[in-house]
N, C-alpha and C positions, 0 to 999 in steps of 0.2 A: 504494500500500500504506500507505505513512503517512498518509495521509489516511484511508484506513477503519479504522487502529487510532487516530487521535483523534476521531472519533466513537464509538467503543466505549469509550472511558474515562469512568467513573462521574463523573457530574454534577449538581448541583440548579440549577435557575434559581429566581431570585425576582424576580419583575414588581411594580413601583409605578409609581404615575401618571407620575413624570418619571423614570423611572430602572429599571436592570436590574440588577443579579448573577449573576454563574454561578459556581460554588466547582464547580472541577472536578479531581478524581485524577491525581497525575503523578509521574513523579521526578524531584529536584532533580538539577541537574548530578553534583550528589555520590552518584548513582543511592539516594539518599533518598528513600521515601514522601513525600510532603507532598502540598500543596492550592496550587491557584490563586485567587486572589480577583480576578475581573475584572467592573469596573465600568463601565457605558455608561449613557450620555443617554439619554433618550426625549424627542423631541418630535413632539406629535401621536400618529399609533400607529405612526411609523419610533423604531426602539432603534439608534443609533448606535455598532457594535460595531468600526467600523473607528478609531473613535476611544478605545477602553475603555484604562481604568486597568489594567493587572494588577499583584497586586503576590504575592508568593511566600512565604509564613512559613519561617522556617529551621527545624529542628531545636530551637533552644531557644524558638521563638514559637511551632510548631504545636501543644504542651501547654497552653500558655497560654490561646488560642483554645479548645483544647477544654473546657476549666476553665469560661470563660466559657459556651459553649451548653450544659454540662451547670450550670449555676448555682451556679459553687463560683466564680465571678470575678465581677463588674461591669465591669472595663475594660480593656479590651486597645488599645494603640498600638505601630504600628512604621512607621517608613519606610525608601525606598530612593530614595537620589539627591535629586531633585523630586519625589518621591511619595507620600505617605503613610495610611494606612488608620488609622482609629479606631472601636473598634468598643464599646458599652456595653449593657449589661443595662437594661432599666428594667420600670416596671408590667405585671402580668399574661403573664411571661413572654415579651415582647416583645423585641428586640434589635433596637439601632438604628447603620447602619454607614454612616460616611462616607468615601469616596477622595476624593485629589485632587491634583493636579501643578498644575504653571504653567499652566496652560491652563483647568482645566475642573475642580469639585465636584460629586459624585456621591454622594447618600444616599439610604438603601433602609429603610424595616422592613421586619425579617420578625417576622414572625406564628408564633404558636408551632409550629405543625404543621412550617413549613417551617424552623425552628430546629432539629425534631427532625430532618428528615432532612438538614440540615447538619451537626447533630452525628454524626448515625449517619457520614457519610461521613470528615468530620477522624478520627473513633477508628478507622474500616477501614483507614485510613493508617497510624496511629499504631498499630496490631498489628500491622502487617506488619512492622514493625521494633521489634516490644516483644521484649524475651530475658522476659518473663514472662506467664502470664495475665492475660485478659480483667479480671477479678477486679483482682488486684496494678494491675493497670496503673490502676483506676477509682479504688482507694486512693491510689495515688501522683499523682495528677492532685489528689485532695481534698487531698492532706497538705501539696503542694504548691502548691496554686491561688494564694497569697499577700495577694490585698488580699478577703477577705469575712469 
């Protein structure tokens, strides 16, 4: 059973030559909406998923993030432990994300289309636990985005 309701939770993957992302819907421990950020190797056309990055935004990082794919931020960083993700805006709508631990560096662009549907998924998180409107909540993401 728990195996076919983690296939049914809302996912994007983003494929580059050396490297994968999958930003997939969950709740944090704290039965919190949020997002997974899991990173893997590619080499050749095997994506090396038993070895992926995940890293988890809290509550006060997963606004932040959404700041960023909707274009009210340029850079977003957090880490956990030996882990850490950094994630930046650049030219033509592009987003450029690196993980990485003791072991192993993993970066991806995405391309705007699949920016959009990372951002669509980080905000269907971030409403599930808004106490306001779609609307208030796109304000309060601008107002507070902090570095643009």
């Amino acid at each position: 059973m728990l195996a076919q309701e983690l296939r049914q939770q809302a996912k994007v993957r983003v494929w580059s030559s050396s490297g994968a992302l999958c930003v997939e819907a969950v709740d944090s421990a704290k039965k919190t909406p949020t997002i997974n950020l899991e990173f893997a190797l590619k080499r050749g056309k095997q994506t090396h998923w038993e070895q992926k990055i995940v890293i988890q935004p809290d509550e006060r990082e997963l606004p932040l993030l959404a700041a960023l794919f909707l274009g009210y931020r340029q850079h977003v960083s957090f880490s956990r432990d030996e882990k850490g993700v950094e994630i930046q805006r650049q030219e033509k709508s592009r987003v450029y994300c690196r993980a990485s631990n003791a072991h192993q560096v993993v970066a991806i662009p995405i391309e705007a289309g699949d920016a959009y549907r990372v951002a669509n998924l980080i905000l269907s998180q971030l409403t599930k636990s808004s106490h306001c409107g779609d609307s208030l909540m796109l304000v309060a993401l601008r107002a507070n985005a902090g570095d643009k």
